[in-house]
N, C-alpha and C positions, 0 to 999 in steps of 0.2 A: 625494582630493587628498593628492599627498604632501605631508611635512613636510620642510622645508627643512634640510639636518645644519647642525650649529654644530660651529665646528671644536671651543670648549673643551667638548662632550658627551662626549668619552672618558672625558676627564680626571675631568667630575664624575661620571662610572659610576664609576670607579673607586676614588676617593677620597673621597665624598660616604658620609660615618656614617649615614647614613638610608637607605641603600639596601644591603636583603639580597640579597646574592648567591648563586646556586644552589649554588655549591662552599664555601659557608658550611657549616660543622657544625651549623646550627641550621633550617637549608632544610629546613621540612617538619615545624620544632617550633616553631612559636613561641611555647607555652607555654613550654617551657624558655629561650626567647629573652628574654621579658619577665620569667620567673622571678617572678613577685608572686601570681600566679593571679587576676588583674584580668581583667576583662571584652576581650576584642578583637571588636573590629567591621571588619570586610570591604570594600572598595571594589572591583568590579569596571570597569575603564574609568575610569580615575580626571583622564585629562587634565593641565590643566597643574595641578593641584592647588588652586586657590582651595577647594571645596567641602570636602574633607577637612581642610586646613588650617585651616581657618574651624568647622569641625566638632570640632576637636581643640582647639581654644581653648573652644568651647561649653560642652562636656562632661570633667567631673571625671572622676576617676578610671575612665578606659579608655583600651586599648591602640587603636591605629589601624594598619593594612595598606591601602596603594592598589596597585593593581596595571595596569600600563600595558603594553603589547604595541610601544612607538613609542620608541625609546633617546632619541629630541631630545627628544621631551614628557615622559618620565621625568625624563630629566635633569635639564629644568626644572623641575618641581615638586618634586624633589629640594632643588634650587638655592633656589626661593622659599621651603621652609620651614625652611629655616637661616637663612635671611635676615627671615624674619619671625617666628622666634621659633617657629613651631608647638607644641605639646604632642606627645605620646608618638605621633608618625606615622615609620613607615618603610615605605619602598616593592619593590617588588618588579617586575622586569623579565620578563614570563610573557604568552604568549596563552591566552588562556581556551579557545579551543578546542581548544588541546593538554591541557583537565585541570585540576586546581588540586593538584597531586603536591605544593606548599609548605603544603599545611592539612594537619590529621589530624583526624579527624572528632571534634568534641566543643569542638572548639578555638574558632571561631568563635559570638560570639552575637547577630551580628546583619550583615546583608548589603545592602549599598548597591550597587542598578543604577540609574544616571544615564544617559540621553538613549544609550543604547547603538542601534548601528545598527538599525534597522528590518526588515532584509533583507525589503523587501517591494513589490522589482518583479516579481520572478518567484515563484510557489507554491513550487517545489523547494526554494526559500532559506529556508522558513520557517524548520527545524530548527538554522538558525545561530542564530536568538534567543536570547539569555540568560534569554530567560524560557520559551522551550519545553519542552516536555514531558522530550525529554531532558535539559535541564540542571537541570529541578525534581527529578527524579528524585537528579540529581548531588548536589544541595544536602541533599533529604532523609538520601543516605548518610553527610552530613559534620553531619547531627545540626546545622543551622541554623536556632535557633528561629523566627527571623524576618527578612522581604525588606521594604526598603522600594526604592520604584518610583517613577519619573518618567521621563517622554516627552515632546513635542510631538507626537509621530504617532499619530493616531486607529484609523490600523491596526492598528500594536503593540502599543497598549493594550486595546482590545477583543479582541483575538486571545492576551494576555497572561492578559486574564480569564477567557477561555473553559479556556486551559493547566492555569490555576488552580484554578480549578472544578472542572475535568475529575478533578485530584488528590486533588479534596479538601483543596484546602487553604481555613483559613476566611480572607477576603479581609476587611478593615476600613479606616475613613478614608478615603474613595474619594473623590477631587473631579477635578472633568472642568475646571474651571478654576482650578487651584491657588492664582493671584496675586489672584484676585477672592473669593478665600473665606473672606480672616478668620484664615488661618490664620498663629499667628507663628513668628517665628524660623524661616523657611526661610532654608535657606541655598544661594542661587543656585550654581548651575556658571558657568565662562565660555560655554559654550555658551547656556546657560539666557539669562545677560543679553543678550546678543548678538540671542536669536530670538525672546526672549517675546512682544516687539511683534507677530511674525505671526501671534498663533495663542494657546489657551489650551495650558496646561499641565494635563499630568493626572497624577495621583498615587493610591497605593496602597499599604496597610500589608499583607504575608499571612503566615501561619504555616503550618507544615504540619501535616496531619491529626494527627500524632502529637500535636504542641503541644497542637493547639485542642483533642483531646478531654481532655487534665489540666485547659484552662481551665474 
């Protein structure tokens, strides 16, 4: 489904302090960007922003990057975390399947994939997941200790695990029903609240081979 454009979404692309832009001098550093050498964590598909923003109020001293492929949903979330105060989050306008050209490998310490599309009506689609084989691959180059994971799709998840395994990466915290398990301080997506009700949530912590074998 498309998104509906808002006329003032130019405007906050363009003038909204939270959002790095490609022709920034710092596109592709954002260690030099936050300058402190603070921990930054990763949001892939980040939406209107509740998760991250709620996320950056959580957690003390770390940097926050969301990154959104959709200018109205960007915008928004843009818009909501000036508006609600967030902590150290700025955003980033990119599809993931063109690359992540705005990291540099070492940069990132931890990466957040929330409810990302399933591609799983047809087999040929598999390799569009963000958790296939080719984008684990991708992560491992950018030296990213660690993925945390959430779906509604039983598909993606079991097919995420297989991805994962497959690499070697060591997989931890697995629950096939998130919201029933005890666990605190999740921090729901708009998505997440919206569909909980049909279905369990599943979740997953994993590191890659390189990590797990220092642990």
């Amino acid at each position: 489904m498309r998104t509906r454009k808002k006329k003032w979404a130019a405007g906050e692309l363009e003038n909204n302090p939270r959002i790095l832009r490609n022709e920034s001098e710092y596109f592709g550093r954002l260690g030099e960007y936050f300058g402190d050498g603070l921990p930054i964590y990763l949001e892939l598909g980040c939406g209107k922003g509740r998760f991250i923003i709620e996320t950056s109020r959580q957690i003390e001293g770390v940097h926050f990057v969301a990154v959104e492929r959709d200018e109205t949903i960007l915008a928004t979330a843009a818009r909501r975390a000036e508006e609600k105060g967030a902590g150290s989050v700025v955003f980033v306008l990119a599809d993931v399947s063109d690359g992540l050209d705005f990291v540099k490998a070492g940069e990132i310490s931890r990466l957040y994939i929330n409810f990302c599309d399933p591609w799983s009506r047809k087999k040929k689609w598999a390799k569009r997941r963000l958790t296939h084989d080719t984008y684990l691959e991708l992560y491992e180059k950018l030296q990213i200790p660690e993925l945390f994971f959430k779906t509604d799709n039983r598909v993606l998840f079991e097919a995420s695990l297989e991805s994962l395994s497959r690499r070697g990466w060591l997989v931890k915290n697995i629950s096939l029903d998130l919201h029933n398990s005890g666990m605190e301080n999740n921090i729901m997506t708009e998505y997440e609240e919206k569909f909980s009700a049909f279905g369990p949530i599943y979740r997953l912590e994993a590191q890659p081979q390189a990590v797990a074998h220092i642990l």
